[in-house]
C-alpha positions as CSV (number, residue, x, y, z in Angstrom):
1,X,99.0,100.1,102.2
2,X,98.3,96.4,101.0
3,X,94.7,96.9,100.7
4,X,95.5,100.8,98.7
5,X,98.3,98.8,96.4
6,X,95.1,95.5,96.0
7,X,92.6,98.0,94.7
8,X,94.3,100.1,92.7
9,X,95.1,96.8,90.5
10,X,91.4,96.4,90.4
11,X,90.8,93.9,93.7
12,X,87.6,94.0,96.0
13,X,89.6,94.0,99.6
14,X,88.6,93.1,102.9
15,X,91.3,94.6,105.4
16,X,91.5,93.4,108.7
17,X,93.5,96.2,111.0
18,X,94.6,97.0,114.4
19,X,94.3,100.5,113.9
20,X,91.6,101.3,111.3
21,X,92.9,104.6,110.5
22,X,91.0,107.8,108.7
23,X,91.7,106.8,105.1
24,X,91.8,102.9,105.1
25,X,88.1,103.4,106.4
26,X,87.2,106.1,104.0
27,X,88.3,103.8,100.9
28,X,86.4,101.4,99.4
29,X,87.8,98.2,101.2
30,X,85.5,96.3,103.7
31,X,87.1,97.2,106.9
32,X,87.6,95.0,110.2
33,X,89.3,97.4,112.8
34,X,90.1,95.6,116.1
35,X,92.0,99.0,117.8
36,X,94.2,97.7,120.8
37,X,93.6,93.8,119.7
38,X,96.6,91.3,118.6
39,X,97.5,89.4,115.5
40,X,96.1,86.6,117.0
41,X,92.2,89.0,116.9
42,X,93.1,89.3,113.7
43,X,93.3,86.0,112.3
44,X,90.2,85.0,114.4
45,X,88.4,87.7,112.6
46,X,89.9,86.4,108.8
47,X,89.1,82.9,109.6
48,X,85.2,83.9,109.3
49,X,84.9,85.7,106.3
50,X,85.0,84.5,102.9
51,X,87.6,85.0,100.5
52,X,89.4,83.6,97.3
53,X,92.8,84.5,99.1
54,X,94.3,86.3,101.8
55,X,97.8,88.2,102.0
56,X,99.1,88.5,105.3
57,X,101.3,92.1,106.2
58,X,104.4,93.1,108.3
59,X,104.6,90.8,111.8
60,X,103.1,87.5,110.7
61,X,106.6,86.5,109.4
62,X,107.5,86.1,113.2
63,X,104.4,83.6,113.7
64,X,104.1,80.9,111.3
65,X,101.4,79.1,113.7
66,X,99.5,81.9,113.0
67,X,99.8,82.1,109.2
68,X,99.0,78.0,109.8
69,X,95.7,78.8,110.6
70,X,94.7,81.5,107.7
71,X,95.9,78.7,105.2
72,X,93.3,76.1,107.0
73,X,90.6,78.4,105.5
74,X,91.9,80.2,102.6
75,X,94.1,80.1,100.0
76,X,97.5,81.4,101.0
77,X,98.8,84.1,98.5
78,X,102.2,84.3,100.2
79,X,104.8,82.4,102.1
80,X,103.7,79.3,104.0
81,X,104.9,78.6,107.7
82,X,107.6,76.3,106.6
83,X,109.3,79.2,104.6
84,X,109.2,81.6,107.1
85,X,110.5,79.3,109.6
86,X,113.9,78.7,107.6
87,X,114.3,82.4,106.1
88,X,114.1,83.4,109.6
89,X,116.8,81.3,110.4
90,X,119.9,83.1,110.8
91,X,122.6,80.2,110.5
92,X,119.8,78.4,107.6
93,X,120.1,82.0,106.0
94,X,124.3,82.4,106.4
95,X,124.8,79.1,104.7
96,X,122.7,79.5,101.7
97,X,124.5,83.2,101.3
98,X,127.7,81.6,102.1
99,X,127.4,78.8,99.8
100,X,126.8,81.1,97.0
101,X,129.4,83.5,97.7
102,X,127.5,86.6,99.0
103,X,127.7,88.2,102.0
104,X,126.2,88.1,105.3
105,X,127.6,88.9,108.8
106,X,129.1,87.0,111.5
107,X,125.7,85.9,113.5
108,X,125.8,84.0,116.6
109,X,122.9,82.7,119.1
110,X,125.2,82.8,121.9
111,X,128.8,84.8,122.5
112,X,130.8,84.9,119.9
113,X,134.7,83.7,120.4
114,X,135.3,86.3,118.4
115,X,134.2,89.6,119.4
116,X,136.7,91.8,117.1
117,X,134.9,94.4,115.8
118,X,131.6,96.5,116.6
119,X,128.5,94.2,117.2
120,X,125.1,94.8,117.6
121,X,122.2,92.6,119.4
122,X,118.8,92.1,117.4
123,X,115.9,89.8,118.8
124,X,115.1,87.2,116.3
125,X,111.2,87.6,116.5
126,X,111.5,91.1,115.7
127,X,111.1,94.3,112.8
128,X,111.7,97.2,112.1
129,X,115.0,97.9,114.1
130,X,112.9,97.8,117.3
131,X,115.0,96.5,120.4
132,X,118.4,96.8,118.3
133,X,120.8,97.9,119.8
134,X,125.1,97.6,120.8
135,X,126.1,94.9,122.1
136,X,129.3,94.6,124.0
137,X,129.5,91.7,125.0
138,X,128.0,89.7,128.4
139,X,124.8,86.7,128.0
140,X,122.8,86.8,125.3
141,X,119.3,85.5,126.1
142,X,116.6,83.1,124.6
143,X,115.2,84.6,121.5
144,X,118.1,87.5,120.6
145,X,121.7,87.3,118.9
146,X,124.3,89.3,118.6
147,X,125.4,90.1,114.5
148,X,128.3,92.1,113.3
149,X,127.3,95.5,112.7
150,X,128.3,96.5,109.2
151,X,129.1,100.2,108.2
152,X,127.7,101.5,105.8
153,X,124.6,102.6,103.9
154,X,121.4,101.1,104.8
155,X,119.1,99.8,102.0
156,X,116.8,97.1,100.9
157,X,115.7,95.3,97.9
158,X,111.6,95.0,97.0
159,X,111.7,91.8,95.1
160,X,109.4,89.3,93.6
161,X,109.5,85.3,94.1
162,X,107.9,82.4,91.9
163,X,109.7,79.7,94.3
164,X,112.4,79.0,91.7
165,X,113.7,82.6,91.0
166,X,113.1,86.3,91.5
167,X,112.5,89.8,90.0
168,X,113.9,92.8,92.0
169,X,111.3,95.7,91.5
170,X,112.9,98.1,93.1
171,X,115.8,99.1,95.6
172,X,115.6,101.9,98.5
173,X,117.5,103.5,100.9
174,X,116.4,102.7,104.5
175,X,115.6,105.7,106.8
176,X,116.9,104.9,109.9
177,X,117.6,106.6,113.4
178,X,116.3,109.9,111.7
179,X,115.5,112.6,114.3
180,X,113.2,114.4,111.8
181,X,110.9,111.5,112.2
182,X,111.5,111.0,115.6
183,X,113.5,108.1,116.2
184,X,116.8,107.4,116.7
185,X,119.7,104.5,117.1
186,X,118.6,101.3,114.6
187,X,114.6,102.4,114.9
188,X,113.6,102.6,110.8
189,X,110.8,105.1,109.7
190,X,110.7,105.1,105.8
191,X,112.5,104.8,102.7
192,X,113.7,106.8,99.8
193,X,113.6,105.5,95.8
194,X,116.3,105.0,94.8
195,X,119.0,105.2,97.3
196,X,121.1,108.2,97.4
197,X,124.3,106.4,95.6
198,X,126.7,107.2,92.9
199,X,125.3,105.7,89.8
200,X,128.1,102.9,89.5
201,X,127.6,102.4,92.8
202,X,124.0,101.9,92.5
203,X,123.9,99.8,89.0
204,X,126.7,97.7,91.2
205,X,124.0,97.4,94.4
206,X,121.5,96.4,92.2
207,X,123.6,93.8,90.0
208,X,124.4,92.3,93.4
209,X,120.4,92.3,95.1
210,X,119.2,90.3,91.9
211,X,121.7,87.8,93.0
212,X,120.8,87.4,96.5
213,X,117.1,87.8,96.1
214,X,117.6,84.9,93.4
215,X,119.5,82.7,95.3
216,X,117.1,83.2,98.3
217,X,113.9,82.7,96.2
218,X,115.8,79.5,95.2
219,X,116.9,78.3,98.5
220,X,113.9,78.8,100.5
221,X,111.0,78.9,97.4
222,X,110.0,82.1,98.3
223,X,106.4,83.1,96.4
224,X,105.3,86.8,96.2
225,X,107.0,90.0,96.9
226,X,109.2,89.6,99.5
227,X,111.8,92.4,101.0
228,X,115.7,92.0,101.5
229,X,117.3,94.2,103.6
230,X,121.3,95.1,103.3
231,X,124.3,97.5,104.4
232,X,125.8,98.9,101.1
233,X,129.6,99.3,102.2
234,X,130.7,100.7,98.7
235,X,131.5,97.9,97.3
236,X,129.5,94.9,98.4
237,X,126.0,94.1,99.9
238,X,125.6,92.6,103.5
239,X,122.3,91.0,103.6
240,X,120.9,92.0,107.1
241,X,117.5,89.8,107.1
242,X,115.0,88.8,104.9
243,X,111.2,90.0,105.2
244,X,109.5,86.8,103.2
245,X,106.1,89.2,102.6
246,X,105.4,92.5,101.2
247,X,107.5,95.2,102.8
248,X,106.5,99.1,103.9
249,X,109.0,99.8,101.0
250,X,106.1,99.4,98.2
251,X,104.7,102.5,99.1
252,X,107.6,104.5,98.4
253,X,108.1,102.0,95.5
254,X,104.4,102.7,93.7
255,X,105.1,106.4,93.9
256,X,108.6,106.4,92.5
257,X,107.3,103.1,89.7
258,X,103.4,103.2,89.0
259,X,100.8,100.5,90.3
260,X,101.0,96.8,89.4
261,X,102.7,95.6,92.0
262,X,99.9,93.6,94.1
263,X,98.8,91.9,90.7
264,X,103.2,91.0,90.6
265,X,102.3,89.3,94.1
266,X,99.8,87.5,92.9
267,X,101.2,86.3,89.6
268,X,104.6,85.4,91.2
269,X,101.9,83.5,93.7
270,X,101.0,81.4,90.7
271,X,104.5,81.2,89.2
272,X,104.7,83.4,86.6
273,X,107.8,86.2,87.0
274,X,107.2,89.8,85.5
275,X,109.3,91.3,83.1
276,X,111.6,93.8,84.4
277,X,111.3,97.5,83.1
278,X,114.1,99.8,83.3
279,X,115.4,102.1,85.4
280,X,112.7,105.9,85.1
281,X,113.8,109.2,86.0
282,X,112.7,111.1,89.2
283,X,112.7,109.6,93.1
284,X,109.6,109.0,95.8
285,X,110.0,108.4,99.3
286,X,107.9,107.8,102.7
287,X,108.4,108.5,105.9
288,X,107.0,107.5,109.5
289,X,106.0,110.2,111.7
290,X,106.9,109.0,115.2
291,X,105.3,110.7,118.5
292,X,108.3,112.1,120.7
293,X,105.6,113.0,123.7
294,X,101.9,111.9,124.1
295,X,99.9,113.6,121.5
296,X,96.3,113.9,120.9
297,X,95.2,114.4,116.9
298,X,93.1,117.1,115.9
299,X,91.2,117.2,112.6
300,X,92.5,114.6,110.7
301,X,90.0,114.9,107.6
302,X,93.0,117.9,106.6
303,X,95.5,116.2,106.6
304,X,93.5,113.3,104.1
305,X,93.4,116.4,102.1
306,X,97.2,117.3,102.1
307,X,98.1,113.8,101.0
308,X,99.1,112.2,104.4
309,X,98.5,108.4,104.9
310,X,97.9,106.3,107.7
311,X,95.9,108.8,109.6
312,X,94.3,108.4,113.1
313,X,90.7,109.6,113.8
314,X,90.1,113.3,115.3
315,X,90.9,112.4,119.3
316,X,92.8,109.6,119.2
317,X,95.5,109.8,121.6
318,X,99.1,108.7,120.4
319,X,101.8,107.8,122.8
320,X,105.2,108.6,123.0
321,X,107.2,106.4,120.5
322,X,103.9,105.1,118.4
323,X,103.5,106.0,114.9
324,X,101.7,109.3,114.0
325,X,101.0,109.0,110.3
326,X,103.2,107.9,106.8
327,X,103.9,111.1,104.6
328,X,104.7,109.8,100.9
329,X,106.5,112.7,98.2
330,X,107.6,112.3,94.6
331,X,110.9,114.8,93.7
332,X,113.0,114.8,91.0
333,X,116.3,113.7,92.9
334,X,116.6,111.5,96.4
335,X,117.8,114.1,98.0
336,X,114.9,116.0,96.9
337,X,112.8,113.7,98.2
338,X,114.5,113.7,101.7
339,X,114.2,117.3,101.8
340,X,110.7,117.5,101.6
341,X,110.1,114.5,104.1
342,X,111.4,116.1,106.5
343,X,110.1,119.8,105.9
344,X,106.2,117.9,105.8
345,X,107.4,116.3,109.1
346,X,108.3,119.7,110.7
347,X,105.2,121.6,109.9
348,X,102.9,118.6,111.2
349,X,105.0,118.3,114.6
350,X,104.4,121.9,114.6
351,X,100.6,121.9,114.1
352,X,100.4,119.0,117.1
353,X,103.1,121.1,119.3
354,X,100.3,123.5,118.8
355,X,97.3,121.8,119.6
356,X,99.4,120.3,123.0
357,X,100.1,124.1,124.0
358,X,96.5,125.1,123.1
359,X,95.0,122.6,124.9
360,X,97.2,123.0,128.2
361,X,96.0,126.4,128.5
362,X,93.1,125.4,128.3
């Protein structure tokens, strides 16, 4: 997604990848896949090639060290350690919130003396929802908390920093626990633009995720797009955690907006703020296919031709619980949009249910 949203501004990309999937290799960015490697292959691999900057993806907020060592080579278009080291903070995060008057739920490192109400327990090096879950109560190990769970709607905030201030570009409505995409509990698997609201409600979201994505670019100098996600409860917004790089929300984002958003990064980078355009008509969305049993791909060149992203190579075997492919749709209503996520997500589980039964008989 980074390097599709860098070249459509016009940027020659080098993408370094775990996966190296069908259509990041068919495009026109210089591609280093390291299939079944770490973060840690990654950066190795960066470190050697030559480049007027480098912007760093989903993970790499969770290792700072790691980011460290890009910046010793290249120019760092993005959030350096430092940052990522307080906005992942939970109690550094509450009181800059708190002292501005927003919200953010009760979060504690170990039990709470207080355990009235539902709560859930989230590791702190974590994304995505993965290893979320309820907690009700007993030790709470090195590395996870426990954080009041907040009901409501799930949504997030695509924003914009220069260090001093920020832009919000758009807001979604997270997907998460979705069946149709083959996860459940606080697993998330896309997002839909905008989130399916009342309109007061909505204007009233938005109104309150300009203020918290200013006060956070303020408070932590956050540089570059950046993603805050929140629980809507009708009336207020619950900040949940801050991703301080771009999110998997831009995709949905781009559809629903147009491009321009990596050349935002890169200005933000630099300290210059975009204008903000208003509101347009019509929705976009994306979703995560999850496996639900061990799959093997078939001919993935069709599905390039039907529009779906992130997709494996013809054989590639995908385990239960791993990511499939992204499907992306533009609709004229949210709801629209949801509809058609999920009827794309039927028909390709169907085509693999097929290719499982086909080949068993085999």
């Amino acid at each position: 997604m980074l390097a599709d949203l860098a070249m459509r501004d016009g940027h020659r990309v080098a993408a370094f990848d775990l996966f190296g999937d069908l259509d990041l290799r068919r495009g026109e960015a210089r591609v280093v896949a390291l299939p079944g490697g770490s973060l840690t292959a990654l950066v190795d691999a960066a470190v050697q090639v030559p480049a007027r900057g480098v912007v760093y993806g989903a993970s790499f907020e969770n290792h700072p060290a790691l980011v460290a060592r890009l910046a010793e080579r290249h120019a760092l278009l993005g959030n350096a350690p430092q940052t990522l080291r307080a906005v992942r903070d939970p109690q550094r995060l509450a009181a800059a919130l708190r002292d501005a008057g927003l919200m953010y739920p009760r979060t504690f490192a170990a039990v709470p003396d207080d355990r009235s109400g539902p709560w859930l327990r989230k590791p702190l090096r974590g994304g995505g929802g993965t290893r979320v879950r309820a907690w009700r109560g007993g030790a709470l190990p090195a590395g996870v908390v426990a954080q009041e769970r907040i009901d409501g709607v799930a949504c997030s905030a695509a924003a914009v920093g220069d260090g001093v201030d920020a832009v919000v570009l758009g807001l979604t409505e997270q997907l998460v626990g979705q069946r149709a995409f083959g996860v459940r509990g606080y697993r998330w698997c896309g997002n839909v633009v905008p989130p399916r609201l009342p309109d007061g409600e909505r204007d009233a979201l938005l109104g309150q995720a300009r203020a918290i994505c200013s006060c956070l670019a303020g408070a932590f100098a956050l540089r570059g797009l950046f993603g805050v996600d929140f629980v809507w409860d009708g009336e207020r917004a619950w900040t949940i955690e801050v991703n301080p790089r771009p999110t998997a929300s831009l995709e949905a984002i781009e559809a629903a907006y147009g491009t321009g958003l990596f050349d935002a990064h890169l200005r933000a980078c630099a300290g210059e703020l975009p204008g903000v355009e208003g509101a347009r008509p019509g929705a976009a969305g994306k979703a995560v296919l999850f496996a639900t049993e061990d799959v093997v791909i078939g001919d993935g060149v069709g599905w390039l031709e039907r529009g779906v992203r992130d997709v494996p190579h013809p054989g590639e075997r995908i385990a239960a619980g791993h990511p499939i492919c992204t499907l992306v749709v533009v609709a004229a209503t949210p709801q629209d949009v949801l509809d058609e996520l999920e009827e794309q997500a039927a028909r390709l589980r169907a085509e693999l249910e097929r290719r499982v039964e086909v080949a068993a008989r085999g």
